[in-house]
C-alpha positions in Angstrom: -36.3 -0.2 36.2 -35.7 -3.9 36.8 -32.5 -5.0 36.0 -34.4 -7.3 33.1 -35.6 -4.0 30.9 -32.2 -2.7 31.1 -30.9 -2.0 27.6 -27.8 -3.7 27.1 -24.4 -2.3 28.4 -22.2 -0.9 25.2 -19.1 -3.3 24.0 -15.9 -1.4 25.6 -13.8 0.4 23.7 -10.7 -1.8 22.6 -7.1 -1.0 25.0 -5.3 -0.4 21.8 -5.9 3.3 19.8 -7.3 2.8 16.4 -6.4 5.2 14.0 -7.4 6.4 10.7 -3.5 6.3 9.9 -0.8 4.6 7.8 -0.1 2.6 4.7 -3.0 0.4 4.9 -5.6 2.8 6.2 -4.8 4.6 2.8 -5.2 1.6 0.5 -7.7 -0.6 2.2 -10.1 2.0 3.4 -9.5 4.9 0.5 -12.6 6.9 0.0 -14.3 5.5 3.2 -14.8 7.8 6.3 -13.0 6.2 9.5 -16.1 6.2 11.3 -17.9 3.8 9.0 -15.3 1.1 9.2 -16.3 -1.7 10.9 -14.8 -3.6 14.3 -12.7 -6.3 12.1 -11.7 -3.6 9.3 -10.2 -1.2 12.2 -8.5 -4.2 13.5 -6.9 -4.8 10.0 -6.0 -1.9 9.8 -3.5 -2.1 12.6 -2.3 -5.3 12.1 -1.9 -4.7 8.6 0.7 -1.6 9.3 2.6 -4.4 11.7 3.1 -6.4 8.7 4.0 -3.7 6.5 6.1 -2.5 8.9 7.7 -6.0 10.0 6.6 -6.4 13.5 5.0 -9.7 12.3 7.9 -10.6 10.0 7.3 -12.4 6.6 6.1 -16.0 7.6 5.6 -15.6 11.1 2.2 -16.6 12.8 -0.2 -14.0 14.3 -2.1 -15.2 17.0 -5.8 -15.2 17.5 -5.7 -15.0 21.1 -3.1 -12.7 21.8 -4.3 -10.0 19.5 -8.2 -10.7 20.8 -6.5 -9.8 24.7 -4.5 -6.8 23.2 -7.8 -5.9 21.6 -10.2 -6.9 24.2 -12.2 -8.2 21.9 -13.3 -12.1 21.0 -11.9 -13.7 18.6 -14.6 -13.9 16.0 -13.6 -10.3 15.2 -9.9 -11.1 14.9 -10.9 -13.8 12.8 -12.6 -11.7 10.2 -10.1 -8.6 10.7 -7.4 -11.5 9.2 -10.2 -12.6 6.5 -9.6 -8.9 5.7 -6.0 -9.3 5.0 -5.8 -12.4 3.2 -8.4 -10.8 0.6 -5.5 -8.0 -0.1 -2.4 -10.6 0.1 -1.2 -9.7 3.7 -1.8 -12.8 5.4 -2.2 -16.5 4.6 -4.6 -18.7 6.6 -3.4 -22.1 6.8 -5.9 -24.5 8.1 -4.3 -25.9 11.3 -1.6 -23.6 11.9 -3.9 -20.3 11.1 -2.8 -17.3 10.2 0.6 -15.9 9.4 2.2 -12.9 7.7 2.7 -13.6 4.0 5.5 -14.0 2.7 6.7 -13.3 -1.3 9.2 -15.7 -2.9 12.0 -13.8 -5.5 9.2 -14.9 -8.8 6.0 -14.0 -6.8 7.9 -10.5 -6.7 8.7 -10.5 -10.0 5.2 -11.5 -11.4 3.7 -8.5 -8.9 6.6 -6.2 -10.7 5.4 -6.9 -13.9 1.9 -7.0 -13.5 2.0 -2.9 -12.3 3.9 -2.0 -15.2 1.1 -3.6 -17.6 -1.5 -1.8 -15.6 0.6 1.5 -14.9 1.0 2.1 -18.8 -2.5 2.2 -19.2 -3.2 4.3 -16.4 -0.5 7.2 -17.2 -2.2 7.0 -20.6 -5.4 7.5 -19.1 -4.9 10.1 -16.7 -2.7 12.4 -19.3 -5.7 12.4 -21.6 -7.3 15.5 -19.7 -6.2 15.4 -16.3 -8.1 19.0 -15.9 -6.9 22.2 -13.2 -7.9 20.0 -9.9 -6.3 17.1 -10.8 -3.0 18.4 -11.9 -3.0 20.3 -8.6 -3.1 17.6 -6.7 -0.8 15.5 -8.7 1.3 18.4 -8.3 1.1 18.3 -4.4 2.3 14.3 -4.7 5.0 15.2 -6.5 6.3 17.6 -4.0 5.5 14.8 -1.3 8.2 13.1 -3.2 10.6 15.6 -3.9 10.5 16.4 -0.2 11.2 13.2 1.1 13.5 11.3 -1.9 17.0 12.8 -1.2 17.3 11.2 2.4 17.5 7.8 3.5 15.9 8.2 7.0 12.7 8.9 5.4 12.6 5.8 3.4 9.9 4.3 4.6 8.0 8.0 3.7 9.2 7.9 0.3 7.8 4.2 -0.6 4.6 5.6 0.3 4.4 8.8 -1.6 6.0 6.9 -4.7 2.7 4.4 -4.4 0.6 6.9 -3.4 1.3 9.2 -7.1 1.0 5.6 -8.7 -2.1 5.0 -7.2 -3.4 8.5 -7.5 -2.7 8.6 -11.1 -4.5 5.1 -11.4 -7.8 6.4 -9.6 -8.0 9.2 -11.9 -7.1 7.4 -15.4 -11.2 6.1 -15.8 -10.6 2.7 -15.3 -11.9 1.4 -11.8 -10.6 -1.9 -12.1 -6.9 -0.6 -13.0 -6.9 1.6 -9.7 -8.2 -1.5 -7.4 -5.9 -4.2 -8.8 -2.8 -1.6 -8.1 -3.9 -1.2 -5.1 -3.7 -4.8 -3.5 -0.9 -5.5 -5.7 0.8 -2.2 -3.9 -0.6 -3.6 0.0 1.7 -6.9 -1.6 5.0 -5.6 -2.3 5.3 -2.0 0.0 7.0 -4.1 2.4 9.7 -5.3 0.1 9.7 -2.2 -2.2 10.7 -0.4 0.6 13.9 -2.7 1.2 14.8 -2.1 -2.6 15.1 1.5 -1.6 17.8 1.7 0.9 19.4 -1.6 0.3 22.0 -2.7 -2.2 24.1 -0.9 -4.9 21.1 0.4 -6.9 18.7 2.0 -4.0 19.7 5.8 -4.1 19.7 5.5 -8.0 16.4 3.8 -7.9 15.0 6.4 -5.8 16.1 9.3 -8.2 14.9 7.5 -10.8 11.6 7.3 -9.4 11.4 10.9 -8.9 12.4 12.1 -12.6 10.4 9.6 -14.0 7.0 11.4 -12.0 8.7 14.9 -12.4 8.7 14.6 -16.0 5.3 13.0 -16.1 3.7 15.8 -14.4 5.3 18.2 -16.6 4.5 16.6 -19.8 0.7 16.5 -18.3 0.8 20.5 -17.3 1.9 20.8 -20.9 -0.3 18.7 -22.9 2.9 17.0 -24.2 3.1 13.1 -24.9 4.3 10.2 -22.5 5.8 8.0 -25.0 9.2 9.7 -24.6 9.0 9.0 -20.8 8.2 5.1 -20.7 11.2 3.3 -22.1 12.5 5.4 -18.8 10.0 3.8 -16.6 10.4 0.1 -18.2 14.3 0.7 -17.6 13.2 1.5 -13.4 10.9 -1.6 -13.7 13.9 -3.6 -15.5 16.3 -2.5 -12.4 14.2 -3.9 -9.9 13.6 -7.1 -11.1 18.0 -7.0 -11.8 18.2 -6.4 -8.4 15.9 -8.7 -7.0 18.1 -10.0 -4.0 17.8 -7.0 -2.2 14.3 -6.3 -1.9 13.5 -9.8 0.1 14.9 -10.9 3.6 
């Protein structure tokens, strides 16, 4: 066969592993089989861990061209794998300086705190309505997620993500859609920082166990058929904390 009637030679496989794995995978991709992600979403979804994880620290740029050579790929797909990311809140695209890790000011943290307590009322109402035998097994399973990983410090960076993982379980399940996506790019936003708030400062270990009654006793009262009212003055005081303790949840 001439060299004309050749079918063309498939792109090569990028240098750097993409996996199915970490914080973002479970926000930005939830409910969608790895293998239908596209080029660009798989490559958000591994720079979006390194800026959840703060190998591209809040403000600092992220180049095209570097991450097209790590990627071996061009750099229309880096382009729209940062497109991604600005959609969710990770990155901001300036127009001559590009692209850079976003980075939260003291209020924008404050307006995201208080924008998932309005939505997270609503959702715990919703979900305790009639969660049904599936459901509160698995919000069971979350909960032991959390139990398992609250009492040490190590595993903080563990325990940010099953504390937004039951948040955002119990907001998929509470029947509104829109409630579940909005907590979920608001939770992409402030993991990063959240995730200080647990192991810094004078407040973090009681923050933590806070966290953890709050859910403990919400499950309950769900196995039970009991009401939540009782528990949310709890959950506006952990809400309350955060924003008291503001100072140590940013760089």
């Amino acid at each position: 066969m001439s060299a004309a009637r050749r079918a063309p030679a498939a792109p090569p496989e990028p240098a750097v592993p993409l996996q199915a794995t970490g914080v973002v995978a479970s926000r930005l991709m939830m409910g969608r089989e790895a293998m239908a992600w596209t080029l660009p979403e798989q490559i958000a979804v591994a720079v979006g861990d390194r800026i959840l994880s703060e190998d591209f620290a809040p403000g600092s740029r992220i180049g095209e061209e570097s991450l097209a050579a790590e990627f071996q790929v061009s750099r229309g797909p880096i382009r729209d794998a940062l497109r991604v990311l600005e959609h969710v809140g990770l990155v901001t695209i300036h127009t001559r300086r590009g692209a850079t890790a976003s980075m939260l000011t003291p209020e924008d943290l404050r307006e995201i705190l208080e924008v998932r307590l309005t939505l997270l009322l609503p959702a715990l109402h919703g979900f305790a309505r009639a969660p049904g035998a599936e459901l509160l097994q698995q919000l069971r399973r979350h909960l032991s997620a959390l139990e398992a990983l609250a009492g040490e410090e190590r595993y903080t960076l563990l325990f940010t993500d099953a504390l937004d993982r039951i948040m955002l379980f119990v907001a998929h399940h509470c029947g509104n859609r829109r409630i579940g996506s909005i907590l979920t790019t608001l939770s992409l936003q402030s993991f990063r920082y959240l995730r200080r708030g647990h192991t810094r400062g004078p407040n973090a270990e009681a923050g933590r166990a806070a966290s953890l009654r709050f859910y403990r006793d919400y499950t309950r009262a769900c196995e039970e058929g009991g009401s939540i009212e009782p528990l949310l003055p709890h959950l506006n005081q952990i809400y309350v904390d955060r924003a008291r303790y503001i100072g140590d949840y940013l760089p």
